[in-house]
C-alpha positions in Angstrom: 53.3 70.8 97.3 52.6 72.4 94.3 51.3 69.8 90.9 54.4 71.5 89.0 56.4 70.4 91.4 55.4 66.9 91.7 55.1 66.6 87.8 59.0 67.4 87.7 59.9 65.0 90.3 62.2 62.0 89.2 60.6 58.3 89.7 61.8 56.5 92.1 62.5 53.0 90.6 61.0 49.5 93.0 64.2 48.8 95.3 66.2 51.5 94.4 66.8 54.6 97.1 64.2 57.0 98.0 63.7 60.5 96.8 64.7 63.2 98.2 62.7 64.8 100.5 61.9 68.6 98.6 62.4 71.5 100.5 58.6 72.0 101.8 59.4 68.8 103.5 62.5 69.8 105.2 61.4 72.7 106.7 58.3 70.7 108.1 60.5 68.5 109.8 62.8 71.2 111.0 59.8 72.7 112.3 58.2 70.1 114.1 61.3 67.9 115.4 62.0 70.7 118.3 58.5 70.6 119.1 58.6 66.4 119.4 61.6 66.2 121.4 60.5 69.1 123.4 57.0 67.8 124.2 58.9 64.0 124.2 60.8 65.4 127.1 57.9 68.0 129.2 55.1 66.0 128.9 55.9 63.0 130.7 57.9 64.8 133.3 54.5 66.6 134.1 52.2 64.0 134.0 54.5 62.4 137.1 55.8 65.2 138.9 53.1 67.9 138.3 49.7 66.2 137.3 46.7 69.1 136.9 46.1 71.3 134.4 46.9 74.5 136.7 50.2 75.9 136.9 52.1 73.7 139.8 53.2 75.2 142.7 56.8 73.6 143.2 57.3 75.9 139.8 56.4 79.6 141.3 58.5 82.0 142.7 57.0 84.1 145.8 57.5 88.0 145.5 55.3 89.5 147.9 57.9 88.9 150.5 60.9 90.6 149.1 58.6 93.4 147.2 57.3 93.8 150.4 60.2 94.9 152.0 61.7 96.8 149.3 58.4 99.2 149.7 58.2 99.4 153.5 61.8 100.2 153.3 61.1 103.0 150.5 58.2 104.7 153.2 59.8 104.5 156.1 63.1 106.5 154.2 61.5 108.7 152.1 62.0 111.6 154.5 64.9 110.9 156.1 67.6 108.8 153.5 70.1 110.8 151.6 69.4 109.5 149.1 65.3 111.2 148.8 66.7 114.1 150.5 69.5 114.9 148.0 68.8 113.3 145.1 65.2 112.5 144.3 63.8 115.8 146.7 66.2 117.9 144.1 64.1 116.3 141.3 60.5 116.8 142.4 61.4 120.0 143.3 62.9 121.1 140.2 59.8 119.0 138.7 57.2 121.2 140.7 58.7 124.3 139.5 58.8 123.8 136.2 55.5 122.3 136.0 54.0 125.7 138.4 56.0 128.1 136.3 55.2 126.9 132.8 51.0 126.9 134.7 51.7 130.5 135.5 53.1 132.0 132.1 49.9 130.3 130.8 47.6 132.0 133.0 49.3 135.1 132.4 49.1 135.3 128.6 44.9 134.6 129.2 42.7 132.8 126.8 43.6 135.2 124.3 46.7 135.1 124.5 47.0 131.3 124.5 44.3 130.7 122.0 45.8 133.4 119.7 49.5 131.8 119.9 48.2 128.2 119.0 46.7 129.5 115.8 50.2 131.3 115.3 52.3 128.6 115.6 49.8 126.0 113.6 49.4 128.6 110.7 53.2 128.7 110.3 53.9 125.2 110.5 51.0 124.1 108.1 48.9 126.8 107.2 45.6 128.4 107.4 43.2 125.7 108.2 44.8 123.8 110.6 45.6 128.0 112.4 41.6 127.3 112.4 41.5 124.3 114.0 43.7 125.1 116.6 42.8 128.5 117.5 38.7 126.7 117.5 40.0 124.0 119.3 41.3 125.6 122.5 38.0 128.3 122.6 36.5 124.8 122.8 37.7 123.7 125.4 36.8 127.3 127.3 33.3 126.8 125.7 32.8 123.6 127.6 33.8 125.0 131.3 37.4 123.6 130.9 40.1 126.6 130.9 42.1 125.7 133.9 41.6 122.0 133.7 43.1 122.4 130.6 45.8 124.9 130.8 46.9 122.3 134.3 47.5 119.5 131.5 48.9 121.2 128.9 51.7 122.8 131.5 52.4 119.3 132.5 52.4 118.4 129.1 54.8 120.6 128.6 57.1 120.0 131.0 56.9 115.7 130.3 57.4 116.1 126.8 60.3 118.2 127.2 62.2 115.7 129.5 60.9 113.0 127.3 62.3 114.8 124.2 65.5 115.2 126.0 66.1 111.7 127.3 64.6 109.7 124.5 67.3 111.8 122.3 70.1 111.3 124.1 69.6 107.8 124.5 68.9 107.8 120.7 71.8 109.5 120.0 73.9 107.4 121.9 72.0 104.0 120.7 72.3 105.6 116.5 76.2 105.8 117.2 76.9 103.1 119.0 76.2 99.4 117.7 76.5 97.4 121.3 74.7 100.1 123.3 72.3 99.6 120.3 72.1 96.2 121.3 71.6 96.4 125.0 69.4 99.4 124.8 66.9 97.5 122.4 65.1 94.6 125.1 65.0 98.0 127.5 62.8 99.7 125.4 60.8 96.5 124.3 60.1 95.9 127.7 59.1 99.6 128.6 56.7 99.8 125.5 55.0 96.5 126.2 54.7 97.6 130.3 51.2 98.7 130.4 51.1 102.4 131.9 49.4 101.6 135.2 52.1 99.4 135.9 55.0 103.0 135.9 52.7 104.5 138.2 53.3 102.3 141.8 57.2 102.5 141.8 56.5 106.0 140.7 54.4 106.8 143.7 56.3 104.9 146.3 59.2 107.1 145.5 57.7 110.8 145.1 54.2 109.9 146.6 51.5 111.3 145.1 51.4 114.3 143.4 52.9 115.9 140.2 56.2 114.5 140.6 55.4 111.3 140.4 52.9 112.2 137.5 55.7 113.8 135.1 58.1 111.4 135.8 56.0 108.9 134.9 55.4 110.1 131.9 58.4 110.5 131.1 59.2 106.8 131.2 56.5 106.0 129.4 56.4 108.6 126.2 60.7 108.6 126.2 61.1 105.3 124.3 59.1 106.2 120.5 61.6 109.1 120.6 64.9 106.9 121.4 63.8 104.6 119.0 63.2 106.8 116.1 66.3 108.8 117.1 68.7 105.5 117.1 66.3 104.8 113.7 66.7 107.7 112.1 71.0 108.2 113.1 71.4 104.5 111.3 69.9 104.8 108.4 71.8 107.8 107.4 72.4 108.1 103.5 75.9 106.6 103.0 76.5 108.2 100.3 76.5 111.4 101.9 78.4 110.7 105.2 80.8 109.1 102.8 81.3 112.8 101.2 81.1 114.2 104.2 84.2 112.0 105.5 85.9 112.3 102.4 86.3 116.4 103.0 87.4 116.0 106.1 85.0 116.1 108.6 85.5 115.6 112.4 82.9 113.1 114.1 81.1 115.9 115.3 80.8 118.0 112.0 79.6 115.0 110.8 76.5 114.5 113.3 75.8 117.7 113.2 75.9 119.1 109.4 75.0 115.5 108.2 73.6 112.9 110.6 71.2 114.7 112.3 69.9 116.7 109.1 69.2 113.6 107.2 67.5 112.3 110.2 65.1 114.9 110.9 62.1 113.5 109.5 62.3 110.4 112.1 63.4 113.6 114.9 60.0 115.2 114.5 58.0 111.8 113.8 59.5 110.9 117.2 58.2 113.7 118.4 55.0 113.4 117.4 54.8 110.0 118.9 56.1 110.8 122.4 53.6 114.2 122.5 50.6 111.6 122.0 52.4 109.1 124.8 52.4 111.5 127.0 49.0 112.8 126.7 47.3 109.7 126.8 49.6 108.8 129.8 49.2 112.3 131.5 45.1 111.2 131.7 46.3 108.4 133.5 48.5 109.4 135.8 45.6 111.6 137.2 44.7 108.6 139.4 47.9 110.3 141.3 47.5 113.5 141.7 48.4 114.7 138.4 44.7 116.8 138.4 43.9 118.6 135.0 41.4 117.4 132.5 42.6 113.5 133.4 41.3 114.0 137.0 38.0 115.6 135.7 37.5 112.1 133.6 39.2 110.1 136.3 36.5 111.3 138.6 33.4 111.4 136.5 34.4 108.2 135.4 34.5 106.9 139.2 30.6 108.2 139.6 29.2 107.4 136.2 28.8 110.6 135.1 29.4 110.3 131.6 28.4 113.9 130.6 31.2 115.4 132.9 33.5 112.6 131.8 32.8 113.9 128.2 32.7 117.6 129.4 36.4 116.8 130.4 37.4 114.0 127.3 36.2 116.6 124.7 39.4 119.1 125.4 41.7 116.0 125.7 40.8 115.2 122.4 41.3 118.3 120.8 44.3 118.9 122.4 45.4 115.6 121.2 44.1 116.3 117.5 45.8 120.2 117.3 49.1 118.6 118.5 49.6 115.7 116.4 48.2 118.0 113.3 50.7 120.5 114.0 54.1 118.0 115.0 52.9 116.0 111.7 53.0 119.2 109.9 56.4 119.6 110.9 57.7 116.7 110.1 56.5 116.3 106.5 58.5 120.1 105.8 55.2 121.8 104.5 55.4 124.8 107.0 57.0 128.0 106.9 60.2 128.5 107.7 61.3 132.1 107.5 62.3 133.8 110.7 60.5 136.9 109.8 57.0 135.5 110.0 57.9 133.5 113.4 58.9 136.8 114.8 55.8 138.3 113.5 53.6 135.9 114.9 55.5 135.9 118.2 55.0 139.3 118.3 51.1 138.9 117.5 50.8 136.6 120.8 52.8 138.8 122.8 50.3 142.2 122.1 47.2 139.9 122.5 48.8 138.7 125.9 49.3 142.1 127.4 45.9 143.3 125.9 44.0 141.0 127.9 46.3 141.6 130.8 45.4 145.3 130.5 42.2 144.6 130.1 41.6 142.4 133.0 40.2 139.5 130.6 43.0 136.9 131.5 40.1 134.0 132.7 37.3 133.0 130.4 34.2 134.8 130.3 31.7 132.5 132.7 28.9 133.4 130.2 30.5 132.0 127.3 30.5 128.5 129.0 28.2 125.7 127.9 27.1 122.9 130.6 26.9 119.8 127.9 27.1 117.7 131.1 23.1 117.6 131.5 21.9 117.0 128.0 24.3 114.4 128.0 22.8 112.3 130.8 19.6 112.9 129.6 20.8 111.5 126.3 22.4 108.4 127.7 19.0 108.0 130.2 17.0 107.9 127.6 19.7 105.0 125.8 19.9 103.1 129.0 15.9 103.3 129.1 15.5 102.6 124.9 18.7 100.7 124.2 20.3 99.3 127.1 17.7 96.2 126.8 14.2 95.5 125.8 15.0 96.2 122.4 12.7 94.1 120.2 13.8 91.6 117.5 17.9 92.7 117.9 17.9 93.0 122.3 19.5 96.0 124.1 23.5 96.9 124.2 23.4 95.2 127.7 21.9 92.2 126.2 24.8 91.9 123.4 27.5 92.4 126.3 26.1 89.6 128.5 25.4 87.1 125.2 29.1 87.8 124.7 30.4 87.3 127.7 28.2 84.0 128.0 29.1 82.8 124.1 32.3 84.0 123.6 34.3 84.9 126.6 33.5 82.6 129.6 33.8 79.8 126.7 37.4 80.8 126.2 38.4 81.6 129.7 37.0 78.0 130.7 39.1 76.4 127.8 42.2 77.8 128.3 42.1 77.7 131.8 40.8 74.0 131.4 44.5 73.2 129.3 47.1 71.7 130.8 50.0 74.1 131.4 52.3 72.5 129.4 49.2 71.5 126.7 49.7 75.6 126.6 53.4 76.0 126.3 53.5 73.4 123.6 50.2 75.2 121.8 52.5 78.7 121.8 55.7 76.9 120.7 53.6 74.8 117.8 52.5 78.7 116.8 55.8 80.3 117.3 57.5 78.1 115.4 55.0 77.6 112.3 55.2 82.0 111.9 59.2 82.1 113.0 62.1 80.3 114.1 63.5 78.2 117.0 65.0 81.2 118.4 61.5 83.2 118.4 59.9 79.8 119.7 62.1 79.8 122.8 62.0 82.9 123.7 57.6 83.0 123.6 58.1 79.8 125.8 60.0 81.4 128.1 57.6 84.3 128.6 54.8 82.4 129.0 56.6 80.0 131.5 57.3 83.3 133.4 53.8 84.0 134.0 53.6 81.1 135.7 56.6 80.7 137.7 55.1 84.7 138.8 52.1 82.7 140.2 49.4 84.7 138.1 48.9 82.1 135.4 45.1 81.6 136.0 44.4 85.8 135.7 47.2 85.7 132.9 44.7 83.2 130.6 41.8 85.6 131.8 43.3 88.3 130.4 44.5 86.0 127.1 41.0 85.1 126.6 39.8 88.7 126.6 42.7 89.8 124.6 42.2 86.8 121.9 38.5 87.6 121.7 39.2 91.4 120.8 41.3 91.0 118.4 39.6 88.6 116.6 36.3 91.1 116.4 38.9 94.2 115.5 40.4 91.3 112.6 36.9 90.8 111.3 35.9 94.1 110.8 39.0 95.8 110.2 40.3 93.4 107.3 36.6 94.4 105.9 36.8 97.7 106.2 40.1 97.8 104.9 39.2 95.8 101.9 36.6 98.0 101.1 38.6 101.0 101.6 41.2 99.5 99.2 38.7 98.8 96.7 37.0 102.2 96.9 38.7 105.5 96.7 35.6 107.6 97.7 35.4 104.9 101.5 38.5 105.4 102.0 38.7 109.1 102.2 35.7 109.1 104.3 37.4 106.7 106.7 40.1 108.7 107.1 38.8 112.0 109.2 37.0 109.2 111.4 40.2 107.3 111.6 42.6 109.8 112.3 40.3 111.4 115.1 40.1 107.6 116.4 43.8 107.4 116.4 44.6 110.5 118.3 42.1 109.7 121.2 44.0 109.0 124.4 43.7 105.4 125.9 41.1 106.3 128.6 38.7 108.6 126.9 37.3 105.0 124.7 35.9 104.0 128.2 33.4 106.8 128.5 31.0 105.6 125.7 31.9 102.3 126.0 30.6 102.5 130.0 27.6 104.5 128.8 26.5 101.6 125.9 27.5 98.6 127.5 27.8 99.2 131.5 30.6 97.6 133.4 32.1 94.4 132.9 34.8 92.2 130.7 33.0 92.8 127.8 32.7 96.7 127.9 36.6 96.2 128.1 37.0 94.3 125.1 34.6 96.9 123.5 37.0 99.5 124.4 39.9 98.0 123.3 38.3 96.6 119.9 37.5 100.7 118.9 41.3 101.4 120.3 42.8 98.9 118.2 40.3 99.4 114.8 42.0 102.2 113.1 45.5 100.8 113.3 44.4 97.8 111.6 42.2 98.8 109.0 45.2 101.8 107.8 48.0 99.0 107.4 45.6 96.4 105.8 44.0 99.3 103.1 48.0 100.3 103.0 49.2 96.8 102.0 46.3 96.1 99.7 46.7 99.7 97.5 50.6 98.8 97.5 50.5 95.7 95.4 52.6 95.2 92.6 51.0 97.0 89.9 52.1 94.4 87.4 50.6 91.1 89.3 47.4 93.1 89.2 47.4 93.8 85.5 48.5 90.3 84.9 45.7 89.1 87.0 43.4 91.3 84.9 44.6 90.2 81.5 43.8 86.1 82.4 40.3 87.2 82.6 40.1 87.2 86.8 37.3 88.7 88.5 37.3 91.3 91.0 37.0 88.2 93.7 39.9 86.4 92.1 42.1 89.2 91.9 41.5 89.6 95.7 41.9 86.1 97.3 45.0 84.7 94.6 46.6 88.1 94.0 46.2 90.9 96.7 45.6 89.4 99.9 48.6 87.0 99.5 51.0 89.4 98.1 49.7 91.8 101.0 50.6 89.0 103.5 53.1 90.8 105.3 51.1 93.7 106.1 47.9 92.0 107.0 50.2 90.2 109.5 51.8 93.3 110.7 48.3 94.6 111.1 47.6 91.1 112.9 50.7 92.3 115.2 49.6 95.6 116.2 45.9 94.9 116.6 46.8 92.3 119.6 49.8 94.8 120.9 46.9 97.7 120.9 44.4 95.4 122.5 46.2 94.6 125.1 47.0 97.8 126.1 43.3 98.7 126.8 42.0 95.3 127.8 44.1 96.0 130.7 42.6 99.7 131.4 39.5 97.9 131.3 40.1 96.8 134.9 39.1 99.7 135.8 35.3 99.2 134.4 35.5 95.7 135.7 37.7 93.8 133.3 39.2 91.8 136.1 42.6 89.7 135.8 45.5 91.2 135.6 44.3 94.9 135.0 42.4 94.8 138.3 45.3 93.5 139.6 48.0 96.4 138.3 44.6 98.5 139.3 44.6 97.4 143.2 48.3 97.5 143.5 48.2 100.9 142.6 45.3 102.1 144.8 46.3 100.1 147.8 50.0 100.5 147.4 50.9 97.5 147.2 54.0 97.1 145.7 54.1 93.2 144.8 50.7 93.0 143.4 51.1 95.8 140.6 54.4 94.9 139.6 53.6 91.0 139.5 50.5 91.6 137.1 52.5 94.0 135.2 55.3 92.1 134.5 53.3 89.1 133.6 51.7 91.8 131.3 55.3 92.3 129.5 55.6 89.0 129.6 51.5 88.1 127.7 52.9 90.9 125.5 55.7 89.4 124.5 54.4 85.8 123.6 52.0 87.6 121.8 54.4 89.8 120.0 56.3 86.7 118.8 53.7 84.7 117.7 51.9 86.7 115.8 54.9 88.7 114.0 57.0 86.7 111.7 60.8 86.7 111.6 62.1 88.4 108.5 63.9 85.6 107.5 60.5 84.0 107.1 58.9 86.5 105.7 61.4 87.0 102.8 61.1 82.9 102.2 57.4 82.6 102.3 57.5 85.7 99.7 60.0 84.0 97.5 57.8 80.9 97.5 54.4 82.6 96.8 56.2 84.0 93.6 57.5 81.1 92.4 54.2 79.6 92.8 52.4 82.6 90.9 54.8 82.4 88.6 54.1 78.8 87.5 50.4 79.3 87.4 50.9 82.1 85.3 53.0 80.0 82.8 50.8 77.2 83.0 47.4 79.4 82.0 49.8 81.1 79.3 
């Protein structure tokens, strides 16, 4: 409570009634009397039924049995059921195809060919520098040994993003014009956002085996939703003005999505785009653990021996794909490029000539003598850090050394503590946090997911996995909020964090274990390495964003009281910036969890080792437990850590009002 506030309060005269309570007041005790009665009510039901601090058993719910049957029943019908034979035969087939045929017209244009048609297609969308980068970018990747690997994943590529494309924009469409499929397509694509990626690739398998198939169409699950969502995003938010005019002449439903809706909505088209081309890339790497092959089965299997120089030999052109692709679909989307069907039939025309040169020519397959083995010099290079720098260091210790202190300091101290907590000590600690950042509604509904966790039987990996995600993002918190600060308060930091960032943000989820398994070894805290570097760039954008967009005037007003660079900081920017900084709190532990759990696979343990075994063993109950208690850790997460607008708008309102009244009172 505020001194202006209790200087304007009436006095309450010796027998007379009491005050009112202010408003501060209320909303305490609306905030903490559903947190009394509901810990009057849980505790001591638990302390006589259930004592123990693990999760009791009366409360689980045993899968294995029916998941078990579901996927014996799924192998012993996938060759002879109708419906394989006739309905999901037709789509691997068709998927196989497509996939072979797109692989062939790739090999038949030749490097030139495709090289020369990348720099085509990125000169006319943004011009001639990123043409430069593109065209570099894919003699790159022949440079390095990695033609076919690469043409193999970018005709998947092509074929996943395609179907994504299609699906996610149909079911955009149909969620942008329609307000209850709106509604009931929303928790769908929470839930298939939050499912880590592993977890799409056992059902997957069970169903088509392993192979492409099952590679594409998981993919396609996976990248589908960023496009439905900015689709239904983009349909919604149409300019009512405009489809107001556009009724008002007349126009039929469909004239009316199609000269009006979709038009205004084509920024969010192509950003949606743009997202679901860098889903599916990072999620065609993974899916080379079943059979997709292409540069994701070249890491997948260097990974598997330690090899990090062919792991890198194989990252590097996943990366550059990544970074040409998200160039040129950003390019498109801001309208900078060319547009004139002239020059695109030019430059067609260009590809096409270069094609049937090199066809005529007999130089379809990279030149083996223009290949470069970096595979060598870099495991010399990471010999000589595992000999200098993996421990013995002097005065600081070895990389080694820093991953075990951590794991001994920081992340057996919080698995032992949480795990220590009474189960419903931890349902009333996420409800306390719920409800002090949202409402009752948001409250519920983190209880609930946590509560699931348990009644899936995996609550002691599911605080494993918390501990390792809570540890991460409080290292990416520390240094992003710095760097962003400093990137605010410096123009000439901030443009050289943004190459660095933006090639940090277009790196697929599994390429950040290949360093982070050459520095640090194996282990949990290599995975919280991993997903501190994945998470980093996210966090530092929105908190330099939110800083640089404070209200010019608060600043200035700041500045003419005579306030320091410090002050102007910690009473001006950082609580105006509140909402971003917690947005970038949001995303940070929505991104960490995402790669904590790919850290299984360099021995991260809980529940990604979990969706991990599931998926190589095949067993069904195992990978989709762990995965949904994933959605599930996501979703508590999600709710505590992003407030409800509501909220947001009241806390806002009150920080101004408080401003405000300091300000009059200085003046």
């Amino acid at each position: 409570m505020t001194a202006a506030t209790t200087a304007t309060r009436p006095p309450v005269e010796r027998g007379g009634p009491p005050a009112a309570l202010s408003p501060a007041r209320h909303r305490a005790l609306g905030t903490l009397l559903p947190l009394a009665l509901f810990a009057a009510v849980l505790v001591p039901l638990a302390l006589t039924r259930w004592p123990g601090t693990a999760w009791p058993d009366a409360l689980t719910v045993d899968l294995s049995a029916p998941l078990g049957g579901a996927s014996d029943w799924i192998i012993d019908n996938r060759d002879s059921h109708p419906l394989f034979l006739y309905f999901f035969g037709h789509i691997s087939n068709a998927v196989v195809l497509s996939v072979r045929g797109v692989y062939l017209l790739l090999l038949a244009a030749g490097w030139a060919g495709v090289t020369v048609a990348a720099g085509l297609i990125a000169w006319r969308v943004a011009g001639i520098r990123l043409a430069l980068t593109a065209a570099v970018s894919f003699a790159v990747c022949g440079v390095l040994g990695m033609w076919v690997p690469t043409m193999q994943t970018l005709a998947l590529m092509v074929v996943a993003v395609t179907a994504s494309v299609v699906l996610g924009a149909l079911l955009g469409l149909a969620a942008g014009l329609s307000d209850r499929l709106y509604r009931a397509l929303r928790p769908l694509l929470d839930t298939m956002q939050v499912l880590p990626a592993f977890a799409y690739l056992l059902p997957v398998v069970l169903v088509f085996g392993i192979g492409v198939p099952a590679a594409v169409l998981a993919t396609v699950v996976y990248a589908a939703p960023p496009m439905a969502r900015l689709t239904a995003l983009g349909l919604r938010e149409a300019d009512r003005g405009v489809m107001e005019a556009v009724s008002s002449l007349g126009a039929t439903a469909r004239q009316r999505l199609l000269t009006a809706r979709l038009p205004l909505a084509r920024k969010q088209l192509l950003l949606g785009l743009n997202q679901t081309i860098m889903m599916a890339l990072s999620m065609a790497v993974i899916a080379s653990v079943i059979g997709a092959g292409g540069l994701g089965d070249r890491v997948y299997q260097a990974l598997a021996s330690v090899d990090v120089g062919a792991a890198l030999a194989a990252g590097l052109p996943i990366v550059l794909l990544a970074v040409v692709l998200d160039r040129t679909t950003a390019a498109a989307g801001s309208g900078t490029g060319e547009r004139r069907r002239l020059g695109w039939a030019v430059a067609a025309l260009a590809a096409v000539l270069v094609a049937i040169a090199g066809r005529l020519t007999d130089r379809l397959d990279w030149p083996g003598t223009w290949t470069v083995n970096i595979a060598e010099p870099v495991n010399r290079a990471v010999d000589w850090m595992t000999t200098h720098l993996y421990s013995g260091v002097p005065v600081i210790g070895g990389t080694a050394d820093w991953a075990g202190h951590f794991t001994t300091w920081v992340l057996d101290p919080l698995r032992g503590g949480l795990q220590a907590l009474p189960w419903w000590a931890v349902l009333l600690l996420v409800a306390a946090l719920a409800l002090l950042i949202g409402t009752w509604r948001t409250a519920l509904t983190a209880v609930l997911a946590m509560a699931a966790i348990g009644v899936l039987g995996v609550w002691k990996p599911s605080l494993d996995t918390l501990s390792q995600v809570l540890a991460a993002v409080a290292v990416t918190l520390v240094i992003g909020f710095a760097a962003g600060i400093a990137a605010a308060r410096s123009a000439r930091l901030e443009a050289l964090l943004r190459p660095v960032l933006d090639v940090f943000q277009t790196l697929p989820q599994f390429v950040y274990l290949i360093p982070v398994v050459a520095l640090f070894g194996v282990g949990r805290a290599p995975a919280v390495a991993a997903a501190v570097v994945y998470a980093l760039p996210a966090v530092v954008r929105i908190t330099t964003q939110g800083l640089r967009q404070v209200d010019p005037a608060a600043m200035e007003s700041a500045r003419s009281l005579g306030a320091t660079g410090g002050q102007q900081l910690r009473h001006v920017q950082l609580p105006l910036a509140g909402p971003a900084l917690r947005l970038a709190l949001n995303q940070g532990v929505v991104l960490v969890l995402a790669v904590v759990i790919i850290g299984g696979l360099v021995g991260g343990g809980a529940l990604g080792y979990d969706v991990v075994f599931g998926l190589a063993q095949g067993d069904l109950a195992t990978g989709l437990v762990a995965g949904a208690a994933i959605v599930c850790l996501g979703l508590m997460l999600d709710r505590v850590t992003q407030p409800t607008e509501r909220r947001t708008a009241r806390r806002t309102k009150r920080h101004t009002a408080r401003r405000t009244g300091r300000t009059r009172k200085a003046a």
